[in-house]
LOBADREN-815648 format. One record per residue (C-alpha): residue number from 1; residue in one letter; x, y, z. Coordinates in steps of 0.02 Angstrom, whole numbers. Layout:
LOBADREN-815648
+-----+------+--------+--------+--------+
| pos | code |   east |  north |     up |
+-----+------+--------+--------+--------+
| NUM |    A |      X |      Y |      Z |
...
+-----+------+--------+--------+--------+
This chain:
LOBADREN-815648
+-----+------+--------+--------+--------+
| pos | code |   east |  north |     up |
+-----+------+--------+--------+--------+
|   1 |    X |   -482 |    876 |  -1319 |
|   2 |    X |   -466 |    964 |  -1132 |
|   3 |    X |   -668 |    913 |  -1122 |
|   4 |    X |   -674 |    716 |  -1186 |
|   5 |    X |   -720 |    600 |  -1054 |
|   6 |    X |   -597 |    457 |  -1000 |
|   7 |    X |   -676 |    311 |   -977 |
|   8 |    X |   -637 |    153 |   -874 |
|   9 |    X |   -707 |    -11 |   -920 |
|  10 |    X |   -775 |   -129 |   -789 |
|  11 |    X |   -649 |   -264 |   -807 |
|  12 |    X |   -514 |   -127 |   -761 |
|  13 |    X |   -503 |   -193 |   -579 |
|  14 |    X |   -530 |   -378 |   -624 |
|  15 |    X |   -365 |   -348 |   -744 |
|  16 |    X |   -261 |   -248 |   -595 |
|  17 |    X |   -280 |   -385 |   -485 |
|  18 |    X |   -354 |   -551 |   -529 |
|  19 |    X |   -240 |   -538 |   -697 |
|  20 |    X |   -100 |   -454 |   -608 |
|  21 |    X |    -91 |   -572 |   -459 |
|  22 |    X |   -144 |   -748 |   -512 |
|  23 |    X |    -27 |   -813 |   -364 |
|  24 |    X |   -101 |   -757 |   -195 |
|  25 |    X |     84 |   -757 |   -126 |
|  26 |    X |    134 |   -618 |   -239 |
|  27 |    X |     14 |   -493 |   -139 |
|  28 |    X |    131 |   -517 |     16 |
|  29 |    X |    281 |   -439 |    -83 |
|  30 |    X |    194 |   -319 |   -141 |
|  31 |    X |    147 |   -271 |     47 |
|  32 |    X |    308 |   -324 |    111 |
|  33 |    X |    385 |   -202 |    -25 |
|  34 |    X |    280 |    -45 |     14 |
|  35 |    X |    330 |    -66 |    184 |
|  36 |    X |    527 |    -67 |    152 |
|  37 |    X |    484 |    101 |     69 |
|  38 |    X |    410 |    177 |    188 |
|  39 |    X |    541 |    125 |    326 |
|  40 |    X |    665 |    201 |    210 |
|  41 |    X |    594 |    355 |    205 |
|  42 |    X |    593 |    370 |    371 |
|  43 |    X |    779 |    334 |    412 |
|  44 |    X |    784 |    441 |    265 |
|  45 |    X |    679 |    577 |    360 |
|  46 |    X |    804 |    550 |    508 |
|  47 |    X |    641 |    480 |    593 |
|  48 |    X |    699 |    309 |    623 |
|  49 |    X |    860 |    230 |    636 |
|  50 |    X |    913 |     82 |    519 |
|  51 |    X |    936 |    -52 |    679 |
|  52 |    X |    747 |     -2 |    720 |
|  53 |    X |    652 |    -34 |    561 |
|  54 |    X |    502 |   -165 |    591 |
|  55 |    X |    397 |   -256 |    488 |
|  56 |    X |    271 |   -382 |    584 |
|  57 |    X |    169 |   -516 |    494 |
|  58 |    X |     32 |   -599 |    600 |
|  59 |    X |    -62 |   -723 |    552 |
|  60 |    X |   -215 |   -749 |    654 |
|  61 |    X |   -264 |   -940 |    590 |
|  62 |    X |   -443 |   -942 |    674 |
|  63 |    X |   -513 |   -762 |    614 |
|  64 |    X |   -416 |   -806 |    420 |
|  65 |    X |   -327 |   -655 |    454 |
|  66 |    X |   -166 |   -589 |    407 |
|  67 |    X |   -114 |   -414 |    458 |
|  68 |    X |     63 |   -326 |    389 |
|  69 |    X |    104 |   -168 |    500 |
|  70 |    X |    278 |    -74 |    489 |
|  71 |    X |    352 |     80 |    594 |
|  72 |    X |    374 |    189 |    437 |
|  73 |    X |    327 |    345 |    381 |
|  74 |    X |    180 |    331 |    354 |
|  75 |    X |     56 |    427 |    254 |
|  76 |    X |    -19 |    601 |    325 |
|  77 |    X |   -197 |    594 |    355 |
|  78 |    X |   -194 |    745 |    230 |
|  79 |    X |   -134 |    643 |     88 |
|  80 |    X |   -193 |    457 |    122 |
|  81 |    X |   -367 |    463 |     52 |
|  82 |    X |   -311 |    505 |   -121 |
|  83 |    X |   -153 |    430 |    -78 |
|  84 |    X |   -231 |    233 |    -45 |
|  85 |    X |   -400 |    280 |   -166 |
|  86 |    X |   -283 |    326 |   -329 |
|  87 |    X |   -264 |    180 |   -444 |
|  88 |    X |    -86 |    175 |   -538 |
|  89 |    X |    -46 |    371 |   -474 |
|  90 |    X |     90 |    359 |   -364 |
|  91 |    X |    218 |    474 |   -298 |
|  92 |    X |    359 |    342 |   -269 |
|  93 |    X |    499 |    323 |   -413 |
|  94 |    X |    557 |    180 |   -503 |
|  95 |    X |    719 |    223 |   -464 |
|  96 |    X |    715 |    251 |   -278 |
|  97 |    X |    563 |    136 |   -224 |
|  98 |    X |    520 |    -33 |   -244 |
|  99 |    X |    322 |      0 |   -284 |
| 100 |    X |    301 |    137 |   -392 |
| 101 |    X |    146 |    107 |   -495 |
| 102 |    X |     35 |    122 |   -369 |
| 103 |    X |    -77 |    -26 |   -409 |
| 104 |    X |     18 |   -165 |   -286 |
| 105 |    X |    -97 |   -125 |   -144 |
| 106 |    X |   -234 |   -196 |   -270 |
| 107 |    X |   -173 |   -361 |   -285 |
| 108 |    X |   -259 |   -412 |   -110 |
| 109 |    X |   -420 |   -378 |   -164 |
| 110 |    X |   -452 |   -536 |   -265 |
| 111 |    X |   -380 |   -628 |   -113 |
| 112 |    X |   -503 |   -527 |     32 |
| 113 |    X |   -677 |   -530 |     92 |
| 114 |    X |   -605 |   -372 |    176 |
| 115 |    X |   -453 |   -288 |    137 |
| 116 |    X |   -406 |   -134 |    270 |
| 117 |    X |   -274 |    -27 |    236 |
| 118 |    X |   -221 |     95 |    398 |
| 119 |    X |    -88 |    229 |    413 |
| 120 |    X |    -43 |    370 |    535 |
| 121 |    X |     92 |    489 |    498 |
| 122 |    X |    232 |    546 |    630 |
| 123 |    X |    155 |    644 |    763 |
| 124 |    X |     -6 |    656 |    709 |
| 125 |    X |   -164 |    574 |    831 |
| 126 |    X |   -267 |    527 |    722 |
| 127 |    X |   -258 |    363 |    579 |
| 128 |    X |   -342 |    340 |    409 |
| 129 |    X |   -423 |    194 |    386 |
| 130 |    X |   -466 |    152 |    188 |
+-----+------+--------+--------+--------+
């Protein structure tokens, strides 16, 4: 059994996010909600405090742009490829976390012509861009 192959069919993605997120709105909680994780993390890392946790929404009206950015944890550049590639593998737990299936970040690509996700870690220089 150890050698079968696991297949994914090609409506897998269509199913994660078209028939996940039929309401466009529903992508910005998911966001919103990864965010709020990660800021916890890092108040719970005694990396930020509470009063200075930040989540910024602009919305720039003539590029159709909308960009989410937080001052949380972050993801180490070590970890973020397979971190923001992985489909439904994540490391966060339904009892601690508000994401924790790792398919929410999927729900903007039925929304996107370009969907950018970008994360830096504490004290490192360099960002990931997926």
């Amino acid at each position: 059994m150890a050698n079968e192959n696991v297949q994914v069919g090609k409506y897998t993605l269509e199913s994660l996010t078209t028939g996940m997120y039929s309401d466009p709105k529903i992508v910005y909680r998911e966001y919103i909600q990864n965010s709020v994780d990660s800021l916890e993390m890092a108040v719970a890392n005694n990396l930020l405090e509470p009063q200075g946790m930040r989540i910024d929404i602009v919305i720039n009206e003539e590029e159709s742009a909308i960009s989410i950015r937080d001052n949380g944890m972050g993801i180490p550049c070590a970890e973020a490829k397979e971190t923001l590639m992985n489909v439904g593998n994540s490391k966060k737990r339904h009892s601690s976390n508000r994401g924790f299936r790792g398919i929410g970040r999927l729900g903007g690509m039925s929304y996107c012509d370009t969907l950018v996700f970008t994360t830096s870690a504490e004290n490192e220089p360099q960002k990931t861009v997926v």
